[in-house]
C-alpha positions as CSV (number, residue, x, y, z in Angstrom):
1,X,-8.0,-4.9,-3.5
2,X,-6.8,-1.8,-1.4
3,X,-6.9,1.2,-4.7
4,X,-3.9,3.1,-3.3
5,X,-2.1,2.9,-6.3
6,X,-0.8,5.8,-8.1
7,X,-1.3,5.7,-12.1
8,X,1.5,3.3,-14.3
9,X,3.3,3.1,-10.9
10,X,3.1,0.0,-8.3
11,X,2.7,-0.1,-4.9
12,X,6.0,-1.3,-2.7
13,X,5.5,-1.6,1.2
14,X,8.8,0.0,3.0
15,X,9.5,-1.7,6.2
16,X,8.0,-0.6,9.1
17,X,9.3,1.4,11.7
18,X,9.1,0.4,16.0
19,X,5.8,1.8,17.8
20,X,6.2,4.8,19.9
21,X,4.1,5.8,22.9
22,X,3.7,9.6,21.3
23,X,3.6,8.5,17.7
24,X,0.4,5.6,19.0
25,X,-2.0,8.3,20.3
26,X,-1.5,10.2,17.1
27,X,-5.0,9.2,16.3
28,X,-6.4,11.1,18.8
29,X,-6.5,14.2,17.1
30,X,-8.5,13.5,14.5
31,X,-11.0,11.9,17.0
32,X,-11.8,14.6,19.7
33,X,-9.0,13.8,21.5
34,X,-10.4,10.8,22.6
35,X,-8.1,8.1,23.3
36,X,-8.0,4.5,21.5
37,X,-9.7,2.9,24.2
38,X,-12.4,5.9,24.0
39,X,-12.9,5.6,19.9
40,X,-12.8,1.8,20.3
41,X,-15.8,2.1,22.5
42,X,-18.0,4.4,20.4
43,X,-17.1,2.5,17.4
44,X,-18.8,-0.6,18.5
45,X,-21.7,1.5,19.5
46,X,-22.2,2.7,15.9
47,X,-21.0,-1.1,15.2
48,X,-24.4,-2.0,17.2
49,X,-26.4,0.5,15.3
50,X,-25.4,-1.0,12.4
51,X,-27.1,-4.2,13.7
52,X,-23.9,-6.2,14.7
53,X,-25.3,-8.0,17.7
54,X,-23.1,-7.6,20.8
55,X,-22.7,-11.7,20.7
56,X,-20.3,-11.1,17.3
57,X,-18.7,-7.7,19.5
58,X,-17.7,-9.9,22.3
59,X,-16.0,-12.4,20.2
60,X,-14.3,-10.0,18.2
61,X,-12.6,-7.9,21.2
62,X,-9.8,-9.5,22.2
63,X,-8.5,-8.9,18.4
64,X,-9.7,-5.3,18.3
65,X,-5.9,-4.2,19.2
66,X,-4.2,-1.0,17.9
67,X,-1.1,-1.8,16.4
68,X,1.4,0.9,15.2
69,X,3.5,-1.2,13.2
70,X,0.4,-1.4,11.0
71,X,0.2,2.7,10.7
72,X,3.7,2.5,9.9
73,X,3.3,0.5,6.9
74,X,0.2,2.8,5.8
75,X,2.6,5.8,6.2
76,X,5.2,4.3,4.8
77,X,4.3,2.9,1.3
78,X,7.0,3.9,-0.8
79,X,6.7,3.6,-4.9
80,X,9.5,3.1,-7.7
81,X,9.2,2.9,-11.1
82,X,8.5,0.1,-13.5
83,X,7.2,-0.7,-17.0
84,X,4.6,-2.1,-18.2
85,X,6.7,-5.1,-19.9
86,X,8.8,-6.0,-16.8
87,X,6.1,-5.2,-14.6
88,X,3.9,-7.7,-17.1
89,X,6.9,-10.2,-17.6
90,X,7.1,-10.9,-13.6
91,X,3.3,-11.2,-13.3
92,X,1.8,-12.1,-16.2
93,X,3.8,-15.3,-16.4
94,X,3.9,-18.7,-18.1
95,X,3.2,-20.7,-15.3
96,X,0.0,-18.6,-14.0
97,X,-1.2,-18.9,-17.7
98,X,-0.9,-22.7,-17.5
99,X,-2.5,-22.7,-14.0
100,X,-5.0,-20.8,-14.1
101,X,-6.3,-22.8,-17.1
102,X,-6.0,-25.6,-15.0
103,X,-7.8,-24.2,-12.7
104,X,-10.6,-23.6,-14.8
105,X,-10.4,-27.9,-15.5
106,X,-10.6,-28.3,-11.8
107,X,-13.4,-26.0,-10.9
108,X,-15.1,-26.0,-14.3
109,X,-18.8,-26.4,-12.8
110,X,-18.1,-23.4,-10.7
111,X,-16.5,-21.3,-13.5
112,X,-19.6,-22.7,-15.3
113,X,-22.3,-21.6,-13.4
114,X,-20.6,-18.2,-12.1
115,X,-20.3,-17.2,-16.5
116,X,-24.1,-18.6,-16.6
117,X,-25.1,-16.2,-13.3
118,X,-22.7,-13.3,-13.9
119,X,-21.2,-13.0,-17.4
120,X,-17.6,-12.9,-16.1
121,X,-15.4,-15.4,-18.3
122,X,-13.1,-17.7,-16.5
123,X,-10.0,-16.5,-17.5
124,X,-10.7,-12.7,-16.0
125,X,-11.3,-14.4,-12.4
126,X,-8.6,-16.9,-12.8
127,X,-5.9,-13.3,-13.7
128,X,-7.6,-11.4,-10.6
129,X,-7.0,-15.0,-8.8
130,X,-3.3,-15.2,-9.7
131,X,-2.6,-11.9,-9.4
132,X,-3.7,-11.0,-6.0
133,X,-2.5,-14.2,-4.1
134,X,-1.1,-16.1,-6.3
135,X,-4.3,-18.7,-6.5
136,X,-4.3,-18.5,-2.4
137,X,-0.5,-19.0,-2.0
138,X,0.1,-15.8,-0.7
139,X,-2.8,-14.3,1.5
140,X,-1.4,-12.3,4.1
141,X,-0.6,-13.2,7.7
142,X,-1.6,-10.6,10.0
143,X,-4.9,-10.5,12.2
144,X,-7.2,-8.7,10.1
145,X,-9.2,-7.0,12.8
146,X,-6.0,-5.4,14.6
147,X,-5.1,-3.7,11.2
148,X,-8.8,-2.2,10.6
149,X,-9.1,-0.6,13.9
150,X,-5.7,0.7,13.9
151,X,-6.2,2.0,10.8
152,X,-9.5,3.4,11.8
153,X,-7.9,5.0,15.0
154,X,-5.4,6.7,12.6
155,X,-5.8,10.2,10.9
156,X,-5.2,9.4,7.1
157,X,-8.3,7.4,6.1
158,X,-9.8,6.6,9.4
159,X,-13.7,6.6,8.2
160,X,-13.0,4.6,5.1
161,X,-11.6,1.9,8.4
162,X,-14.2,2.4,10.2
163,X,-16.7,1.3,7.9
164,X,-14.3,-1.4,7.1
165,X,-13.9,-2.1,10.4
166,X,-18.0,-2.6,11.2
167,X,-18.7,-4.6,7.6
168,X,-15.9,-6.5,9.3
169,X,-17.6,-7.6,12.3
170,X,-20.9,-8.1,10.3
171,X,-19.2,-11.2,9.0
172,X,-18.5,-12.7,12.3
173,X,-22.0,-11.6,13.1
174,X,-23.3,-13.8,9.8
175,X,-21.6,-16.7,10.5
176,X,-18.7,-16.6,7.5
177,X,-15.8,-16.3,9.4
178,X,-14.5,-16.5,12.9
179,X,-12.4,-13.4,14.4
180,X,-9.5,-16.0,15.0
181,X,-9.7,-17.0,10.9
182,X,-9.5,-13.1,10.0
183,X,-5.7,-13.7,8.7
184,X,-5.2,-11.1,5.6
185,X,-2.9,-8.2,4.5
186,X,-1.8,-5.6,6.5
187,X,-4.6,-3.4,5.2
188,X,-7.8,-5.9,5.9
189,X,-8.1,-7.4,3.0
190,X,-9.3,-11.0,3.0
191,X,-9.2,-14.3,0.7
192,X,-7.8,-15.5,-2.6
193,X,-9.2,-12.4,-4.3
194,X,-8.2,-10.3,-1.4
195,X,-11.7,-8.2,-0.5
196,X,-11.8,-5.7,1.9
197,X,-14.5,-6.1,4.5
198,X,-16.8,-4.6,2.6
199,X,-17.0,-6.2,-0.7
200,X,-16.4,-9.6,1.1
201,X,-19.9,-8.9,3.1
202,X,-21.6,-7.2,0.2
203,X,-20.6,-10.1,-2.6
204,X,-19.2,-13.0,-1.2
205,X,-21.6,-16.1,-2.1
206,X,-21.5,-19.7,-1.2
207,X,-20.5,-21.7,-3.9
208,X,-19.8,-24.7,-2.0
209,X,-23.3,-25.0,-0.3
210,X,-21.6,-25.5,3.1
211,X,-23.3,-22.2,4.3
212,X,-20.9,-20.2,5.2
213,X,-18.7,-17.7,2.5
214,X,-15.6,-18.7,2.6
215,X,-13.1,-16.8,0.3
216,X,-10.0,-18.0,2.6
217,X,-10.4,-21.7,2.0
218,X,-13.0,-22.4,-0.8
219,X,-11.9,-21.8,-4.2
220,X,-16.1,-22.2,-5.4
221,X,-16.9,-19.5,-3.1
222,X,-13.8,-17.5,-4.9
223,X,-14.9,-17.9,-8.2
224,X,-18.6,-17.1,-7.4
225,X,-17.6,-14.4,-5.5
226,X,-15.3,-12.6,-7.6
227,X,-17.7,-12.6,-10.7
228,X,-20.3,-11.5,-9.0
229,X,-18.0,-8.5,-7.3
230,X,-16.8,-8.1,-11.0
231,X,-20.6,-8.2,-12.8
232,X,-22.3,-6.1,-10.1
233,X,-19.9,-4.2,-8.1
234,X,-17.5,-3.4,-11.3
235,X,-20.1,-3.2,-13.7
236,X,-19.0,-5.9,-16.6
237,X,-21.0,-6.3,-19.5
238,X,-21.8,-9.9,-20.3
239,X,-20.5,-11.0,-23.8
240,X,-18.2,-8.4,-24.7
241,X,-14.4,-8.1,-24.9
242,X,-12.2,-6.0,-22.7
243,X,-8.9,-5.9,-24.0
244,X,-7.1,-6.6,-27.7
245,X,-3.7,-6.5,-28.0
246,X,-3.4,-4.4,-31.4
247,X,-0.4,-2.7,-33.7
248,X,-0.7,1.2,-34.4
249,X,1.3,2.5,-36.7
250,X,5.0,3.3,-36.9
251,X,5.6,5.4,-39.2
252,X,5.4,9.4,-37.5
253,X,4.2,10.8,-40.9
254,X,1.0,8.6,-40.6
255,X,-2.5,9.3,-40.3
256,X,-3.0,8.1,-36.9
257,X,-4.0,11.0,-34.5
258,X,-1.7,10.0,-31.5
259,X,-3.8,12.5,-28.8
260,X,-7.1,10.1,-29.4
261,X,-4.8,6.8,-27.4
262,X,-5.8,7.8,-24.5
263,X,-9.0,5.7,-22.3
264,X,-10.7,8.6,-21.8
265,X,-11.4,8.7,-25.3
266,X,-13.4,5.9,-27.2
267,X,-14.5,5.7,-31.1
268,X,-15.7,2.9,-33.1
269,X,-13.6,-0.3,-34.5
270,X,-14.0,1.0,-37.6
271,X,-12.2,4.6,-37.7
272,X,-9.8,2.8,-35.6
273,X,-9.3,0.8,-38.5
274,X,-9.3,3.5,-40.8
275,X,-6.8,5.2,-38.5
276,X,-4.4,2.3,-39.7
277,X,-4.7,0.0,-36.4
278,X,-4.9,-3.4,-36.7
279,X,-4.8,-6.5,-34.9
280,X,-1.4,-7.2,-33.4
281,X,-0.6,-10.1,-36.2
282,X,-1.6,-7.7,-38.9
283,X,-5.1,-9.1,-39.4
284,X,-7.8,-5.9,-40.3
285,X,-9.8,-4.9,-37.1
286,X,-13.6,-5.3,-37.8
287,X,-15.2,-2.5,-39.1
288,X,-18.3,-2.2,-36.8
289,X,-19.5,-0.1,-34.4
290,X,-17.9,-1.4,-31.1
291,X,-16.4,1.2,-29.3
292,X,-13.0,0.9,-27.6
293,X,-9.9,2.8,-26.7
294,X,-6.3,3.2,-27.5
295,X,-4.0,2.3,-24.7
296,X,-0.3,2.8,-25.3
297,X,0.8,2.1,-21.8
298,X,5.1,2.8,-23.2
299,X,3.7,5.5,-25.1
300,X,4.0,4.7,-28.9
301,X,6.9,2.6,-29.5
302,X,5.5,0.3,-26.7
303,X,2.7,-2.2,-26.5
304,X,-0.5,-1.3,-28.1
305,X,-3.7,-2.3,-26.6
306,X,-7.8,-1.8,-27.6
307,X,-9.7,-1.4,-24.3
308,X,-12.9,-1.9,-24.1
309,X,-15.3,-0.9,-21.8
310,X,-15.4,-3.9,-19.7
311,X,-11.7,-2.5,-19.2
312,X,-12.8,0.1,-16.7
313,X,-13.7,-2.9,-14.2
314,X,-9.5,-3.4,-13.9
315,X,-9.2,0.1,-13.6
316,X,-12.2,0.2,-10.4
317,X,-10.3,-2.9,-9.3
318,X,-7.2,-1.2,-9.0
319,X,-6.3,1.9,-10.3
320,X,-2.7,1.3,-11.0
321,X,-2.3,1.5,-15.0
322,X,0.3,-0.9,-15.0
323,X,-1.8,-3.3,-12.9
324,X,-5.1,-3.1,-14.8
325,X,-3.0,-3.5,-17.9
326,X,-1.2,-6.5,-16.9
327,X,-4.3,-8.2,-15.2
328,X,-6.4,-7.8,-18.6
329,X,-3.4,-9.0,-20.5
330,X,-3.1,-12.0,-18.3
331,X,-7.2,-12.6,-18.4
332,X,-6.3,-12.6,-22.2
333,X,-3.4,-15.4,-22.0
334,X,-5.6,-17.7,-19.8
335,X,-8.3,-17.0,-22.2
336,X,-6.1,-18.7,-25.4
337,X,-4.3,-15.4,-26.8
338,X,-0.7,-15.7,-27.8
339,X,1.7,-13.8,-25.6
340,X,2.5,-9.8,-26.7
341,X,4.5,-9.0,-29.1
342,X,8.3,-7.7,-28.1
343,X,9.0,-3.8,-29.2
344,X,11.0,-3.2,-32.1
345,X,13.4,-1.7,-29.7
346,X,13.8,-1.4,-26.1
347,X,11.3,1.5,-25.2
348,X,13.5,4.6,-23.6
349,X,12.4,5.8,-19.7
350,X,13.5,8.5,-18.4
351,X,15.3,8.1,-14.8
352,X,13.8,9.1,-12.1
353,X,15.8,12.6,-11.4
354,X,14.8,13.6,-15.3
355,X,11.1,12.6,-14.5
356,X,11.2,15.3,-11.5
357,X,12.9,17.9,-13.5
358,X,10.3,17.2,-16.3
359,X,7.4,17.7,-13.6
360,X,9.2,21.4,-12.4
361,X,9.3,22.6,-16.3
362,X,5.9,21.6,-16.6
363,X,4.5,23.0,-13.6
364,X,6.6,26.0,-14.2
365,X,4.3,26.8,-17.5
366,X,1.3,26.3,-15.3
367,X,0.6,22.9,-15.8
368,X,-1.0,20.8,-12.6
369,X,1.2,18.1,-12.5
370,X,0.4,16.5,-9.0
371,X,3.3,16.5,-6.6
372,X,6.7,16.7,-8.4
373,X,8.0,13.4,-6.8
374,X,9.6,11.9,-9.9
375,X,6.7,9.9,-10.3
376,X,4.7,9.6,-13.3
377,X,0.9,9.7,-12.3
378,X,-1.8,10.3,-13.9
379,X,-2.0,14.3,-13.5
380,X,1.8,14.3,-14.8
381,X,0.7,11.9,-18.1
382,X,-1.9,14.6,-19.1
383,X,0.4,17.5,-19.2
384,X,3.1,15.7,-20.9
385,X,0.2,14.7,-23.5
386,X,-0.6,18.7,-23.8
387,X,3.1,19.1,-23.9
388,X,4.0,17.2,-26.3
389,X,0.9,18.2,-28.8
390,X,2.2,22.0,-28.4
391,X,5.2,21.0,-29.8
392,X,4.4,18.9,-32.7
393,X,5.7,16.0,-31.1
394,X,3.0,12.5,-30.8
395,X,1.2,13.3,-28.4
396,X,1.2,9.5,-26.6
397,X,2.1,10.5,-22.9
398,X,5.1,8.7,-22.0
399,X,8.0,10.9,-21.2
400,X,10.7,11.2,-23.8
401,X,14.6,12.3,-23.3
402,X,13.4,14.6,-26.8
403,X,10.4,16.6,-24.9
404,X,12.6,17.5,-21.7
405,X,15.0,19.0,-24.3
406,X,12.5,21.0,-26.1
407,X,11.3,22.4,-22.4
408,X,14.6,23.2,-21.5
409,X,15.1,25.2,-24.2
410,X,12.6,27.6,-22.5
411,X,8.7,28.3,-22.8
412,X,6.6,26.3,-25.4
């Protein structure tokens, strides 16, 4: 669960370019100019200090590798646009609703006992499940140790590696995994829930009472795992909800303050309710005191979500808006919802040169906007939100071919 995604945007690998000699010592300058050999060397020192024994060092070696093709890959992660609904429709589908409540038939004493333990449902482990490998399908295929000390050796994030790199070998060390069974993605991460190093050493349990943790082959050590990742690394709260799909209303000359939908802001059910939001079938909301947010991941003619606070455990898990989204939406479906309602109309989005030239007007006026990429991130959804409010327009943050005009006609 590698969190290098950028805000309402997913992440797409590019393909990776051929190793060069000049381009593999790179590393070295961020590293005293020591050479890989050299920071290989003093990383299983701190490794030892760490209180890997050398036994688990030995057997890891021959896989401690650097391997530009992997640095390539890190460099070269390129992202493109994609909304919420498509992004949703090829995720979030039929037949990962259907099996992931199957799932939960199969495994139901594991499911059982991790709700009893943890307070995670089964439907938000069986999303997480689907989502990251497809319920183990799709795990990854490269040596895990030859992408963390590569990545480690490299400049860009080479202590957050590192430290992957040692929680790594304190596996081997423990007994879970073997060095030759480290298969994962090209960024270390391991299992059916994909867990860096890290969070595989810090939460993985054994479910299956063979004594070893085993999130490659044993879905009871998944599901224990994950919830316990989910209840004690992410925070959930046991018993409460985490997302709603809901309707807002359409109408522009309505009451509803559009700058409150926003998950930095929470209020109660009921002035939600007074607001005119309702369940997405039209039911009332209740009018109590549980606090939640407005998410309008389309902006306002889009779908309309309440997130609750158990909601900030997708956004820790990945901080891709259109990820968290669809994996609470999914946790949702497994969980008996009905699937999301259609917009009235397809939801407008502004191509990707428009986008960039939104970004320039808006930095332009002094607005911090990130980098002006033709990407909408996070810093770029604020200022459109200010934007938009300055002009009278709802102030929803989604981009609209009506606020670019307004900024072209000159300064706000």
């Amino acid at each position: 669960m590698l969190k290098q995604f950028s805000r309402f945007w997913f992440l797409i690998l590019a393909v990776t370019s051929i190793a060069s000699p000049a381009f593999a010592q790179s590393g070295a300058r961020c590293h005293g100019g020591q050479s890989f050999d050299q920071f290989l060397t003093r990383l299983k020192q701190d490794a030892v200090a760490a209180g890997v024994s050398q036994r688990a060092i030995a057997a890891a070696s021959p896989g401690m590798v650097y391997d530009q093709g992997i640095v390539n890959r890190d460099r070269g992660q390129r992202v493109f646009g994609q909304i919420f609904t498509e992004f949703a429709g090829r995720m979030a589908t039929e037949g990962r609703r259907v099996k992931g409540q199957q799932l939960i038939q199969t495994y139901a004493q594991a499911f059982a006992r991790a709700e009893k333990e943890y307070g995670v449902p089964p439907a938000v482990i069986a999303a997480f499940w689907a989502l990251e490998s497809d319920f183990g399908v799709v795990q990854g295929k490269l040596p895990t140790l030859r992408s963390l000390v590569s990545l480690a050796y490299d400049c860009r994030r080479s202590e957050m590696f590192r430290q992957e790199t040692i929680a790594a070998l304190k596996i081997i060390d423990r007994g879970d995994l073997s060095p030759a069974e480290m298969i994962g993605s090209w960024a270390g991460e391991l299992g059916q829930t994909q867990f860096l190093p890290r969070h595989y050493f810090d939460y993985a349990v054994d479910y299956d009472g063979d004594g070893h943790r085993n999130m490659l082959r044993s879905a009871p050590d998944v599901i224990g795992s994950t919830a316990n990742y989910i209840a004690n690394g992410l925070k959930w709260r046991r018993g409460e909800p985490w997302l709603q799909e809901i309707r807002v209303p359409a109408n522009l000359e309505s009451r509803f303050p559009w700058d409150q939908a926003d998950l930095t802001i929470k209020h109660p059910r009921s002035k939600w309710a007074a607001w005119g939001v309702t369940y997405a079938d039209g039911r009332p909301l209740p009018k109590d005191d549980l606090t939640a947010s407005v998410l309008l991941p389309m902006g306002r003619t889009g779908p309309a979500f309440l997130a609750y606070p158990n909601f900030a455990a997708y956004t820790e898990w990945n901080n891709s808006l259109i990820y968290s989204t669809t994996a609470g939406y999914l946790a949702t479906r497994i969980a008996g919802a009905g699937p999301m309602r259609k917009p009235a109309a397809p939801v407008a989005q502004l191509p990707f040169d428009e986008i960039k030239e939104l970004q320039q007007l808006l930095a332009r006026q002094g607005y911090n906007v990130g980098k002006i990429d033709g990407i909408l991130g996070q810093q770029s959804r604020i200022a459109i939100k200010t934007m938009q409010a300055k002009y009278g327009l709802p102030a929803d943050s989604w981009p609209t071919a009506e606020l670019l005009a307004r900024m072209r006609g000159g300064p706000g």
